[in-house]
C-alpha positions as CSV (number, residue, x, y, z in Angstrom):
1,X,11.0,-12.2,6.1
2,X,7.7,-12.5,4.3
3,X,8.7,-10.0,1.8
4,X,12.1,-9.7,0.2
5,X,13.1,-7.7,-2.5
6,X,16.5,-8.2,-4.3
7,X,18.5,-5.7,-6.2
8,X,15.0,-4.9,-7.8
9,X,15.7,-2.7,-11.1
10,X,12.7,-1.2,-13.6
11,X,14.0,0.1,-16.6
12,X,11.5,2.1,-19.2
13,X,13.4,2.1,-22.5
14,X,16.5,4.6,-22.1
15,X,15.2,5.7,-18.3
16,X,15.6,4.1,-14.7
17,X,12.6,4.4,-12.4
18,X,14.0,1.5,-10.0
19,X,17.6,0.9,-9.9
20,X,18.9,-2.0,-7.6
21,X,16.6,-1.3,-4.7
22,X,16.7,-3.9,-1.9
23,X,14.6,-4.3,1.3
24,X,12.8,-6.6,3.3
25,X,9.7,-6.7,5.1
26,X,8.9,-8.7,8.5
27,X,6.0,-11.4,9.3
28,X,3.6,-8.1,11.1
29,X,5.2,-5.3,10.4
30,X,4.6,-2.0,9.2
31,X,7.0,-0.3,6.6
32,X,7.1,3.1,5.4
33,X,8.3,3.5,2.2
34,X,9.0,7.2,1.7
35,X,10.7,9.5,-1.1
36,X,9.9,12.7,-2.7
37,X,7.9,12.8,-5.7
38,X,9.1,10.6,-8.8
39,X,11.4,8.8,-6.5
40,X,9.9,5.2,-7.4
41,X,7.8,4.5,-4.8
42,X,4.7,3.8,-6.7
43,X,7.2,2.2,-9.4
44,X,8.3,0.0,-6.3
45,X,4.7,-1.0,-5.4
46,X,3.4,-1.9,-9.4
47,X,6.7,-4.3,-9.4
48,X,5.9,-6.1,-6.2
49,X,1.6,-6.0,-7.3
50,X,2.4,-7.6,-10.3
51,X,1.4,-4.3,-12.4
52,X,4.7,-4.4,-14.2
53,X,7.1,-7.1,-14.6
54,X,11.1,-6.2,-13.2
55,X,13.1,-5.5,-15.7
56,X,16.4,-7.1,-13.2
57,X,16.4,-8.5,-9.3
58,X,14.0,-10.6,-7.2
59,X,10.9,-10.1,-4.8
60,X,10.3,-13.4,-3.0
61,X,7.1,-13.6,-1.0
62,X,6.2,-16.6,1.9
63,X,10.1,-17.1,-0.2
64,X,8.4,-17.6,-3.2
65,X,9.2,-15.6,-6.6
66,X,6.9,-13.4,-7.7
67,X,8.2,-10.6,-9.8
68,X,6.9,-11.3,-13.1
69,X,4.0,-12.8,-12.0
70,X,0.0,-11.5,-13.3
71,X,-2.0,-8.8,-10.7
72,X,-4.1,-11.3,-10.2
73,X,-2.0,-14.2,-9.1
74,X,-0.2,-11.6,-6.9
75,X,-3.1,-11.3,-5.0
76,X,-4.1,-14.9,-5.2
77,X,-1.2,-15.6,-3.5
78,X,-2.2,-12.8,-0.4
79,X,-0.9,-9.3,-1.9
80,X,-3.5,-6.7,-2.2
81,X,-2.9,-2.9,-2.9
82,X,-4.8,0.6,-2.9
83,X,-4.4,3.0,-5.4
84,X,-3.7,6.9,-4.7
85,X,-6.6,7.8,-7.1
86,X,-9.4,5.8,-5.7
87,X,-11.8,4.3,-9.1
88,X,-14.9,2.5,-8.0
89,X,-17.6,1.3,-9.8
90,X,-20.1,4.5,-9.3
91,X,-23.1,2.6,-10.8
92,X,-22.7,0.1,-7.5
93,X,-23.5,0.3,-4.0
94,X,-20.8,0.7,-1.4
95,X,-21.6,-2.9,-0.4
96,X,-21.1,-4.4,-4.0
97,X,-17.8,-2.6,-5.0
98,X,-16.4,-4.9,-2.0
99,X,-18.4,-7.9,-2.8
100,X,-16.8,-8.2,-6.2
101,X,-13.3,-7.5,-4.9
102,X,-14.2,-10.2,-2.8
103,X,-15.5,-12.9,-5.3
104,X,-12.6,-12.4,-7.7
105,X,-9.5,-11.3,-5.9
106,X,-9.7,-13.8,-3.2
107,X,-7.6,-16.9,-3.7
108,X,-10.7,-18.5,-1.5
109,X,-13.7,-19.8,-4.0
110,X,-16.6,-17.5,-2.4
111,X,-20.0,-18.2,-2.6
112,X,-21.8,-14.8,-3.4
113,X,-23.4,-14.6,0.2
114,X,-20.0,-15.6,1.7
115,X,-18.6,-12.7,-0.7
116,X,-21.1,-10.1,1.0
117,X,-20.9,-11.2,4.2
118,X,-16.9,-10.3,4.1
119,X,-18.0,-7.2,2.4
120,X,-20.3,-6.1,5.1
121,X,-17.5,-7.1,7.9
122,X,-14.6,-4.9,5.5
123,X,-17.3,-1.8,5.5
124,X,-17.3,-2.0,9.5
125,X,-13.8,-2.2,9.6
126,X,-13.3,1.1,7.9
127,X,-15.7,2.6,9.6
128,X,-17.6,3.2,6.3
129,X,-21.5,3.1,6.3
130,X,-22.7,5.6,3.4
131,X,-25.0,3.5,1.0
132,X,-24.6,5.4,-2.3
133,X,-20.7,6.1,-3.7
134,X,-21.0,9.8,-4.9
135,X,-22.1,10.5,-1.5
136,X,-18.7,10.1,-0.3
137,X,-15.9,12.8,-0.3
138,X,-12.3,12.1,0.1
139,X,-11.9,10.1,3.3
140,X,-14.7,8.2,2.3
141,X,-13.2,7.4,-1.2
142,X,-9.7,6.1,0.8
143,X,-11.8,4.1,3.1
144,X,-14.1,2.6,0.0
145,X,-10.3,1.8,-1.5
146,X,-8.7,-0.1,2.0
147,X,-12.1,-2.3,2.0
148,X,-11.9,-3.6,-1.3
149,X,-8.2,-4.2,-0.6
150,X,-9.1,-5.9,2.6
151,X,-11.6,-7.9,0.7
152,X,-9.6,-9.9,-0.9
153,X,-8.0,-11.2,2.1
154,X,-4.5,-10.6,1.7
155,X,-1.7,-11.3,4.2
156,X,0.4,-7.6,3.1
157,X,-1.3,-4.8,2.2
158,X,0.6,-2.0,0.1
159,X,-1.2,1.0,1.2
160,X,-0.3,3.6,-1.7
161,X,-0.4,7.1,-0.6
162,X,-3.6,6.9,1.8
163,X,-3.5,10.4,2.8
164,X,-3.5,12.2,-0.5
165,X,-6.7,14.7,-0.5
166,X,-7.2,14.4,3.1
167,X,-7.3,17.5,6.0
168,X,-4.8,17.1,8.8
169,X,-7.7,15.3,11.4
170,X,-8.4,13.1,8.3
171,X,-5.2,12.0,7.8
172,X,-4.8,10.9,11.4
173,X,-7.7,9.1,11.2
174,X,-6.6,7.1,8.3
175,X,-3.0,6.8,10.0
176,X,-4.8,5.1,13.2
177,X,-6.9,3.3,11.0
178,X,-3.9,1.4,9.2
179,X,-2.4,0.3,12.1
180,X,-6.0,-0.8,13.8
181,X,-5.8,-3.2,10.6
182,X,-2.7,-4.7,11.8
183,X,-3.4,-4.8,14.8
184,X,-6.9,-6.6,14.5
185,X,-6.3,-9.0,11.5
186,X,-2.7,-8.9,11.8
187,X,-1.8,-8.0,8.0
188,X,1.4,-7.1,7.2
189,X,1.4,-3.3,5.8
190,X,3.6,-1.2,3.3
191,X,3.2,1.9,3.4
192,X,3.8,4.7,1.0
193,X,3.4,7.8,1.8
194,X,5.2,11.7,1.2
195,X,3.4,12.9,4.4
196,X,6.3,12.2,6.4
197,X,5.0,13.5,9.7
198,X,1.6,11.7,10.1
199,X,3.4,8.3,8.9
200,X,6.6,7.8,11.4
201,X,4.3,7.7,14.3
202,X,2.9,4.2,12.4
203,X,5.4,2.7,11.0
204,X,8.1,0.7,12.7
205,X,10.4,1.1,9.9
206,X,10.8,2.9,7.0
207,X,13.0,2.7,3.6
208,X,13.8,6.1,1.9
209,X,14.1,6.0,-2.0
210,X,15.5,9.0,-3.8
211,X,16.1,8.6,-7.8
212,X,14.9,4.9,-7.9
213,X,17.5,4.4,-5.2
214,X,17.5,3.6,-1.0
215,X,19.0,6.3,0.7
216,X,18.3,5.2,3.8
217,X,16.8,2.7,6.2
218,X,16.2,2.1,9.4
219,X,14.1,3.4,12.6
220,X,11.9,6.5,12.0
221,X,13.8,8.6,14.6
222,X,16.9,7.7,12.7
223,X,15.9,7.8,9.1
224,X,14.0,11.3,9.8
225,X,17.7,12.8,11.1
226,X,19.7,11.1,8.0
227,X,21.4,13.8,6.5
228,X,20.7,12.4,3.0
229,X,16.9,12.1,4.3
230,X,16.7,16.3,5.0
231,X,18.3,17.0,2.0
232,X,16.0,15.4,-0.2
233,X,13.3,16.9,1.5
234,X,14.3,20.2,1.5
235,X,12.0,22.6,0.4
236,X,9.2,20.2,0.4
237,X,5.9,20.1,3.0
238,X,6.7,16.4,3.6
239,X,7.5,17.5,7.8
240,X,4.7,19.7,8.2
């Protein structure tokens, strides 16, 4: 596995936000990672990015350990992640918010041409080509947010709610996008997401939290017929 995560528990003070979660991820593969809100999902994804540091368990990457460990040497090491509230630097181009991912969260020592250069080639990627940053709505934001991710070279990228903002054609776009990623530079992706329909048509797998805990596991088909799965979604617009 290149990814494996071990009883992984994140307490904050009298509250559990993680509680013994366990799953693994395969060399190439995309994984959903799907709950209703405030399930620990993005909790999940700060552990394994370095964000916060577990409070109990293990997450062991290339079989390495790495809970604990800085953001930054996370993704020195070949973890990178999007946020679902996309933050560039406004005063910058398009072009220079993924140089300067480039320059300091690669684990490579880039020249600054070598740092635009991989820039220019994560812009095509995504398909993004606007030149100014407040120019861009939504789908343009989430694109800005995968290059800089993809900037930094990693070998797994946690995509983190991709299709927040976006219109149903949008969201499909940035579906076919992620797995156009793994199929063209063969990164590893985990992805989470509440938008259950648009995502199990991607993913090969997917891992359903509920309360900081797995629920479920498995195939999409399967997990998407889990009795546990539907009630937890119940009443929700994670189907549509």
């Amino acid at each position: 596995m290149l990814l494996e995560v071990s009883q992984l528990t994140k307490t904050f003070g009298g509250f559990t936000a993680v509680n013994r979660v366990s799953f693994g991820v395969a060399e190439g593969e995309i994984l959903g990672l799907i709950g209703p809100n405030g399930s620990g999902k993005s909790t999940t994804f700060g552990l394994i990015a370095g964000a916060l540091a577990p409070t109990a368990g293990s997450i062991r990457f290339r079989a390495e350990e790495i809970g604990g460990l800085p953001a930054y040497r996370v993704a020195h090491r070949g973890i990178a992640r999007t946020y679902q509230i996309p933050r560039p630097f406004r005063k910058l181009s398009l072009l220079e918010n993924v140089a300067l991912a480039a320059y300091y969260g690669s684990n490579e020592h880039l020249s600054r041409e070598k740092a635009f250069a991989l820039a220019e080639d994560c812009l095509k990627l995504v398909n993004l080509h606007e030149s100014a940053v407040d120019r861009l709505g939504a789908a343009g934001l989430k694109k800005l947010e995968l290059a800089r991710a993809l900037a930094t070279q990693p070998k797994l990228l946690l995509a983190d709610e991709s299709l927040g903002g976006l219109d149903h054609a949008e969201m499909e776009q940035a579906a076919d996008m992620l797995a156009d990623i793994r199929a063209k530079r063969g990164i590893t992706i985990v992805w989470v997401e509440h938008i259950m329909g648009v995502l199990m048509r991607v993913v090969d797998r997917c891992v359903v939290l509920d309360h900081g805990e797995v629920i479920a596991q498995g195939a999409p088909a399967a997990v998407s017929q889990d009795p546990k799965v539907v009630e937890v979604y119940l009443g929700t617009d994670a189907f549509a």
